[in-house]
Structure formats: C-alpha cells, structure tokens
C-alpha positions as CSV (number, residue, x, y, z in Angstrom):
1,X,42.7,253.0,2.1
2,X,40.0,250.5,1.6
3,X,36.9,251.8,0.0
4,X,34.4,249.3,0.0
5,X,32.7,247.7,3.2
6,X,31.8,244.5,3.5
7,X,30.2,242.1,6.5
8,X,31.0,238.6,7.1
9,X,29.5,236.0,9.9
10,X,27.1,233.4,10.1
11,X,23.4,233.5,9.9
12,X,21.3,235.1,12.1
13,X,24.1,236.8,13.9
14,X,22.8,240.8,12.5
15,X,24.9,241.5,9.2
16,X,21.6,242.8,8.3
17,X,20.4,244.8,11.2
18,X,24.3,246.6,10.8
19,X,23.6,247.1,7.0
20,X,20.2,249.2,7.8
21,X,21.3,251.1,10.8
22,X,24.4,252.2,8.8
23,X,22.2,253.3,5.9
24,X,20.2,255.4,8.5
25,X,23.1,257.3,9.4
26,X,25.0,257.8,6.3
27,X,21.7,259.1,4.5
28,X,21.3,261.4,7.5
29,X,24.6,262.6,7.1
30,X,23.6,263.7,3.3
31,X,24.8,260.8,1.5
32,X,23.1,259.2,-0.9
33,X,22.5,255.6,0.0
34,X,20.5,252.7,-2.6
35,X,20.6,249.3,-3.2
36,X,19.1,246.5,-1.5
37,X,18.9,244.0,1.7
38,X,17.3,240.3,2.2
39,X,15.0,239.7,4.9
40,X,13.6,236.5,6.1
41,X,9.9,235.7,5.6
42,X,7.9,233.1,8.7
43,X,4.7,231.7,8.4
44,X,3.4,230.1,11.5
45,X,6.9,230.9,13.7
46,X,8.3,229.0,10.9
47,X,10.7,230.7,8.1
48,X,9.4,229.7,4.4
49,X,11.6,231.9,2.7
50,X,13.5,235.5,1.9
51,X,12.6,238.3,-0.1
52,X,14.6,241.2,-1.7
53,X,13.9,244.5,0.0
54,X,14.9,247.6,-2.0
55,X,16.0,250.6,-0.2
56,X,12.7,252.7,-1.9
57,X,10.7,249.8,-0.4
58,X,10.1,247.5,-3.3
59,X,9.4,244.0,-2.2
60,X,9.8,240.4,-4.2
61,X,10.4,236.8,-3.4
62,X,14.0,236.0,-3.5
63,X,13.2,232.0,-2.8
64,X,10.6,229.9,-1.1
65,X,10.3,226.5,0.4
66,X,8.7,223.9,-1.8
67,X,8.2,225.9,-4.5
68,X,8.9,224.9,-8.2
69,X,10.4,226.5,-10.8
70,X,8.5,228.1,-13.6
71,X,8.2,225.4,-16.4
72,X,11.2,225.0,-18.9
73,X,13.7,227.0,-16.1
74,X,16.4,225.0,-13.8
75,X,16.0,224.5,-10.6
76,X,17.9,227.0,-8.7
77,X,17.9,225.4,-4.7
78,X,19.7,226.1,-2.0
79,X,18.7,223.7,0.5
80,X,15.3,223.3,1.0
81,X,15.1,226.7,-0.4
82,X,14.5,227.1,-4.3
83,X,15.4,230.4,-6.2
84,X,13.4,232.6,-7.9
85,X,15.9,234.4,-10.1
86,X,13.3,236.4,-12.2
87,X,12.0,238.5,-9.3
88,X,15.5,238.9,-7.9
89,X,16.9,240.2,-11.0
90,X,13.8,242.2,-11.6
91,X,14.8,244.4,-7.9
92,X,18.3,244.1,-7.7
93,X,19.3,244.6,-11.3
94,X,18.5,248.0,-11.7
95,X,19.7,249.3,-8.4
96,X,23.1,247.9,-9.3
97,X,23.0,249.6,-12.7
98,X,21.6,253.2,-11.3
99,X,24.9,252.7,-8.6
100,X,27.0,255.9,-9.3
101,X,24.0,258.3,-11.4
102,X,23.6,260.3,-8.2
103,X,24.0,263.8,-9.3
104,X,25.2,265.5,-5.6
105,X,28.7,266.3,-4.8
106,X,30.6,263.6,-2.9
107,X,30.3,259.4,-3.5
108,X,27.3,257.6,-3.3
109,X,26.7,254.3,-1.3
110,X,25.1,250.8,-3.1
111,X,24.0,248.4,-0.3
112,X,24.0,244.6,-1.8
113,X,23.0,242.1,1.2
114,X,23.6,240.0,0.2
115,X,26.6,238.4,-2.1
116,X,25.5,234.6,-1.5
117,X,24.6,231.0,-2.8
118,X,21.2,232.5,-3.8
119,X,22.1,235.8,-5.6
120,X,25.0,234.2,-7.4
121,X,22.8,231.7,-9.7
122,X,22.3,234.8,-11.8
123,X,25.2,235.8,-13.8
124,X,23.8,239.1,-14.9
125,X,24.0,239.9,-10.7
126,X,27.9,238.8,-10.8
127,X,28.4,241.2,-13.4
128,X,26.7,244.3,-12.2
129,X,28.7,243.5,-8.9
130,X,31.9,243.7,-10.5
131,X,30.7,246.6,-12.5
132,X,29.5,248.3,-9.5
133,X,32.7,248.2,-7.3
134,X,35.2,249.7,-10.0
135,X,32.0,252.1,-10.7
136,X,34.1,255.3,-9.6
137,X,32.4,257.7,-7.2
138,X,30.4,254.8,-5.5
139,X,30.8,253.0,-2.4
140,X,29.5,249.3,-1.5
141,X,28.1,248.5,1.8
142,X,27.5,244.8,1.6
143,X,27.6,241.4,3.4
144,X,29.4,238.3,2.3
145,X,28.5,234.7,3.7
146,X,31.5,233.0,6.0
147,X,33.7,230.5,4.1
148,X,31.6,226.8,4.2
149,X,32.4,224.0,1.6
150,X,33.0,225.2,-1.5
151,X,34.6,228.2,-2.1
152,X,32.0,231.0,-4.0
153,X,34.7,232.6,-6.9
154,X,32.8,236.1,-6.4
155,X,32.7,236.4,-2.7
156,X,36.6,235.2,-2.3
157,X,37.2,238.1,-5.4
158,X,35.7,240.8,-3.0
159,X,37.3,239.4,0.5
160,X,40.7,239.7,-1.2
161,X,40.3,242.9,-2.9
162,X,42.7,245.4,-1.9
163,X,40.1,247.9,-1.7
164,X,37.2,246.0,0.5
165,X,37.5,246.2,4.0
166,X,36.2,242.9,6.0
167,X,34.4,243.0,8.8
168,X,33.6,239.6,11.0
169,X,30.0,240.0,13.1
170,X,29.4,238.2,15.7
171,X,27.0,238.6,19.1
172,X,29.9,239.7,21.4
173,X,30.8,242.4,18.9
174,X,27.6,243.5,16.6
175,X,26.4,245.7,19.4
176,X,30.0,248.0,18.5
177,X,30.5,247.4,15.1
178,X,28.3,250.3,13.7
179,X,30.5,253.3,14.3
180,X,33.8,251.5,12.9
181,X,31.2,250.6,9.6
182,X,30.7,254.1,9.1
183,X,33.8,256.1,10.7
184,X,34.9,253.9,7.1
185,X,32.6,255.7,4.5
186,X,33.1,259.3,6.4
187,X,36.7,259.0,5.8
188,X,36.0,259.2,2.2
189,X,33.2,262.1,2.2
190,X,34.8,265.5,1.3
191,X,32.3,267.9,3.9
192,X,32.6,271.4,4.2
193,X,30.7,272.0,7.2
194,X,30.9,273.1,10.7
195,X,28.4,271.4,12.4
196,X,27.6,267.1,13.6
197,X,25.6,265.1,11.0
198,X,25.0,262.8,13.5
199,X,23.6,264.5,16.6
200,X,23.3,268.5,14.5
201,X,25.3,270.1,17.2
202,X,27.6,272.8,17.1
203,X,31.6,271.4,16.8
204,X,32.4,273.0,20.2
205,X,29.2,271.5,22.0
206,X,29.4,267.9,20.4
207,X,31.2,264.6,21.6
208,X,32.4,264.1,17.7
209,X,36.2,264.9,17.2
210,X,36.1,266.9,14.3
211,X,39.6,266.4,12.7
212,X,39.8,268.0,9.3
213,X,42.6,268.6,6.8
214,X,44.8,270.2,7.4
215,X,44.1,269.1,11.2
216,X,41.2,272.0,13.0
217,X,42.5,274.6,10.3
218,X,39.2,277.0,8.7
219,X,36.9,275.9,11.7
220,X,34.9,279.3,13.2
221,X,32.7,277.7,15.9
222,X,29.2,279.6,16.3
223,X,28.9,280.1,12.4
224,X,25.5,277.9,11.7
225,X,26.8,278.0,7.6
226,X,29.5,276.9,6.0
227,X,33.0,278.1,6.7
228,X,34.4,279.5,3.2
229,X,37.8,279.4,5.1
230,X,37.7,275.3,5.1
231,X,39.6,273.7,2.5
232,X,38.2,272.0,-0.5
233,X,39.4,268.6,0.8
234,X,38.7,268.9,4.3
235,X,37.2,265.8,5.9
236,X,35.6,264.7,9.0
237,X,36.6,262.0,10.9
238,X,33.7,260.6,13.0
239,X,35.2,259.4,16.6
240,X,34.0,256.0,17.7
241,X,32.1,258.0,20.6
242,X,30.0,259.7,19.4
243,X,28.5,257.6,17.0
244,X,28.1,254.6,19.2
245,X,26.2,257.4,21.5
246,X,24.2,258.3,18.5
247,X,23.1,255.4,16.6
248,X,24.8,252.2,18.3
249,X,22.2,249.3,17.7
250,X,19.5,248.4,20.9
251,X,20.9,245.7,22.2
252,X,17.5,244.0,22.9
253,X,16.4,244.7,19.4
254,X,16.1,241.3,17.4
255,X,19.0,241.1,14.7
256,X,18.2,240.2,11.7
257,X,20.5,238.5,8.7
C-alpha cells in the first residue's frame, strides 16, 4: 500500500493549488499537516521569482531573476532564475526535521512542493528528504517535476519507491484529482469515530461510504461520541463522492504551481 503521495505534471498546470486544498481537508479531518509549498512571485504582470511558503505562514525568497549571489558563494541558476539557498534552507530545513514530532494519535503529513532543480542544489534538503520519508509515523504530500533532460537522482529515487504513489496533473483531470489525493492518506488514518470529517454529518445522513474494519461492524448511528464498540483498527474509507462534493477545487479558480 503506497504511503507517500506525490504530484507530477508540468508548470502551471495546479500541483500546487492540489497540495493546499488537500492540506485544508486533511487538517480538518484532525490530522496534523506541516511543511511547505512554492509560490510564484510577479512584478508588473511579470514573474521575477518564487518564494518558500511555510504552512505556519513563514515567507522567504527561494530565487529571483537577476540577482547575484552573495559574495564568495556559487551561483546556484536555474534559467534565468538564480537560487538563494540560505533563505530556502533557513524555512524548509526545520520543517523537514520537526516531520514526525507530532505528539497526537495517528501519522502526521509533511508537505514538500516542491522536490526540483531549485531545492536540490542544497544537499542538507536531499538529506532531510530521505530522512523524512523512512521517518515512521509520517506521511509526505509532495510534488515532483515531469522527466526533462537530465534525469534529477532524488526525484527518480521517490517516483520508483515502492511506497510513493504517483499522481500525473493535468487540466482535463486537476479539477478530480483531489478526492483520490486524499481517499490515499485516509486509508492510513486509524479513526474511531462515527461521524464525516469532511461535511460533520451523521453516517446515516452523509454521502461518505463509511466502510470500516471489519466492514460497518461497531457503528451505532445517532451516537454524537465515539462508539467504544468500534475496533482499535477500524478505518474510514472516504468515497470519491463525497469529497469531490465537499472540497473538489473551483474550477474557475486560478491554479497555481
């Protein structure tokens, strides 16, 4: 069963627009969600750059057109786009290394958006990745760039792990992708109760197919707590229904990437 989720496809096409929306619902379903997302930065209708956005809303420049690196460092460029590693390893460093401390019951999720050209010039980055997905009790919601050129060694390490699930965006399909992305992380969150994360309805008045194991046994429909009747290891399973009805993205919302 794969554990980790990752999103592939080409710029500009919403990985990241899929990454925050599935944040939104997994924290509302109780689970603890950190790490970080880039987002494009315009001046004049023009982009100049991206910066790292932490999920508590830290903010730094992750690279910039035309600008130069401080004196005595290498040039880090992608493009027309040059690096600047310090800030990036200044936000995304310590998420990475705080990935697994939650103290709740259950796995937490780290969100890395992304695993690119620009993130991979710092080596500590490519280790806390690595450290992060074997990190046990954590789950990584991330995006990876589509093959072009040269192979990257650490994105074709996490596109052929056996525990990474792949998912390809595109515009015909980024509008339905959502509920698949997190039907994936509810399969691994141990619940015990009796009512919709997603829309806080009752099991018997909600579109969501509650399937537990062992399949419906220890559900008492009306009871508002927990049932002590439902197994230790019961699980929901979140249909594709009603979480497209519940949090499927706007489709005249602008993606971003």
């Amino acid at each position: 069963m794969a554990r980790h989720v990752f999103l592939t496809g080409p710029p500009g096409v919403g990985k990241t627009t899929l990454i925050q929306k599935a944040s939104e619902v997994l924290k509302s379903c109780g689970v603890p969600v950190d790490g970080f997302y880039t987002e494009e930065v315009r001046q004049g209708g023009r982009r100049i750059g991206f910066d790292v956005v932490t999920l508590s809303g830290e903010r730094g420049p992750l690279s910039r057109t035309g600008s130069e690196p401080p004196p005595g460092k290498r040039e880090c460029r992608v493009g027309q786009y040059v690096v600047d590693l310090a800030s990036f390893e200044q936000l995304a460093l310590p998420v990475l290394r705080n990935a697994g401390s939650s103290s709740g019951p259950g796995p937490s999720v780290c969100v890395i958006d992304e695993v690119g050209k620009m993130e991979l010039f710092s080596q500590p980055f490519i280790q806390a990745v690595r450290r992060t997905l074997s990190t046990p009790g954590t789950i990584v919601l991330g995006t990876i760039p589509i093959p072009k050129g040269r192979p990257l060694a650490l994105v074709e390490e996490i596109r052929t792990r056996k525990d990474v699930k792949v998912f390809s965006v595109t515009k015909e399909n980024r509008n339905h992708l959502l509920p698949e992305i997190v039907a994936v992380r509810a399969e691994r969150r141990e619940v015990r109760v009796n009512h919709c994360c997603c829309c806080s309805a009752r099991e018997t008045q909600c579109q969501l197919e509650w399937r537990p194991y062992p399949a419906r046994q220890g559900f008492r429909p009306g009871l508002r707590e927990p049932s002590e009747a439902l197994p230790e290891k019961a699980r929901q399973l979140f249909s594709i229904k009603c979480l497209k009805d519940q949090m499927s993205l706007n489709a005249g919302s602008t993606p971003q990437d």
